[in-house]
N, C-alpha and C positions, 0 to 999 in steps of 0.2 A: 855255701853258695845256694840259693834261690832257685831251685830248677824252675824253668817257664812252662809253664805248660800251656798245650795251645788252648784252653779256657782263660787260663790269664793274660794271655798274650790280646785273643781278643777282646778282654774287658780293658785292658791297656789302651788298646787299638779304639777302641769306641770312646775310651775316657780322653783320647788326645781329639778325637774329634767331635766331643761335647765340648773342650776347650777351647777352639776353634771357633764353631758354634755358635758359641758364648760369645767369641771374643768380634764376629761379625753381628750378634745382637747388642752388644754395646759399643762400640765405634759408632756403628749407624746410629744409632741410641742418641750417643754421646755428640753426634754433632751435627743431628736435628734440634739437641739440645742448645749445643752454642750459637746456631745459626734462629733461634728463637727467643732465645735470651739476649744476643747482643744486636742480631741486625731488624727482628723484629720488635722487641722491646717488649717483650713477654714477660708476664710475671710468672713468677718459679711455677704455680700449679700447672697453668697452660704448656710453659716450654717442656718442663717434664711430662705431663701427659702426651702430650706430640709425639715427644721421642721415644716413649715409651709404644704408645701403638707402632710406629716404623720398627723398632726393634724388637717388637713381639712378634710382626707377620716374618719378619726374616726370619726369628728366631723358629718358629713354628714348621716352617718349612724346611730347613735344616734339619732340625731333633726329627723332625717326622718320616723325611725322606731319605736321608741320610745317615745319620746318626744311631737312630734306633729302630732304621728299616726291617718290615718284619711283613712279609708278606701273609700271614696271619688277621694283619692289621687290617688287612685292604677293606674287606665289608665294614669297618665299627669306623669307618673316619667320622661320622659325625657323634658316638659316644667318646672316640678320644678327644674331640677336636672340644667338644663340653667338657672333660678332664683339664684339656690345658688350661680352657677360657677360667674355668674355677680355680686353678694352683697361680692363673696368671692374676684375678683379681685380686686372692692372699698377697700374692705379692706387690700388687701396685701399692695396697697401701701400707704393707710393711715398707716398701721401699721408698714412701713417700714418707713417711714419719722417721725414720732413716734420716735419710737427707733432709729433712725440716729439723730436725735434733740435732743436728748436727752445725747444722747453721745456726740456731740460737745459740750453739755455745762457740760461735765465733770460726767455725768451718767452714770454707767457700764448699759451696753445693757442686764444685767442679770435684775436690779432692770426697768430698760426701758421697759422691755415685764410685766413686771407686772404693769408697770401705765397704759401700752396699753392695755393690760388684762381688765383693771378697766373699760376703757372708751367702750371695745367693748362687755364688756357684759352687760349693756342697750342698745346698739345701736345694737347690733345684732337681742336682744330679740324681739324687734318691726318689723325689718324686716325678720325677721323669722316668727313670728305668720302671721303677717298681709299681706305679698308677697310670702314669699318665700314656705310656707307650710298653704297655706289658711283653713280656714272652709270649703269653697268651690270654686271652681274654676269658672270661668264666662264660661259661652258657647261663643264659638264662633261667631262674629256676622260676617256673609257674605250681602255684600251692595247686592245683590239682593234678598234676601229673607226679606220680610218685617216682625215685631215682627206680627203682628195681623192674621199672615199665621202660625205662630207657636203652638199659644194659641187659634186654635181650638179645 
């Protein structure tokens, strides 16, 4: 048996509620999307971009305040918030050609955001924890100030 230790317990704990998370940036996501495509009469790029911005600000606010709260973080919100905005645009159009691949080869763009769903919530999780909302932030290092002037 698996002793828990309370390190894993909390990476448990935080990983149930990136799922979470997750699962409040895609719903919302998911039916800005249908409410775009069926009652506004959007074409796929528009309805997905829509949904996609509503379920990045949830998303953002979630992972940031909850999820991977780190009182650490509080001064760098605008270098994390430039982290997300970068790992978020990777993803728009990995997730756009996702789901445009997907539908050329005869996949409704409905069941397409759910396989893309699948792939970006391990690929998210890693660059969330480990960039995008660190344990801690590195100091910045200025080429004239040498370390050994620091660590007196």
């Amino acid at each position: 048996m698996v002793k828990i230790t309370k390190r894993r317990r909390k990476l448990f704990i935080q990983f149930v509620e990136y799922l979470i998370s997750g699962g409040a940036y895609f719903w919302s996501g998911y039916l800005v999307f249908f409410i775009g495509d069926t009652w506004l009469g959007l074409n796929l790029w528009w309805a997905k971009q829509t949904a996609n911005v509503v379920g990045w600000t949830v998303n953002f606010a979630l992972q940031r305040y909850w999820v991977f709260r780190n009182p650490k973080l509080k001064g760098h919100l605008g270098q994390v918030t430039g982290r997300y905005m970068f790992i978020t645009l990777v993803d728009f159009v990995m997730d756009y050609f996702i789901v445009y691949g997907l539908k050329q080869i005869g996949i409704t763009p409905y069941l397409g955001q759910f396989v893309s769903a699948g792939f970006f919530t391990v690929w998210n999780y890693f660059w969330y924890r480990f960039w995008v909302f660190p344990v801690r932030i590195p100091a910045p290092h200025h080429p004239a100030i040498r370390r050994s002037r620091i660590h007196r």
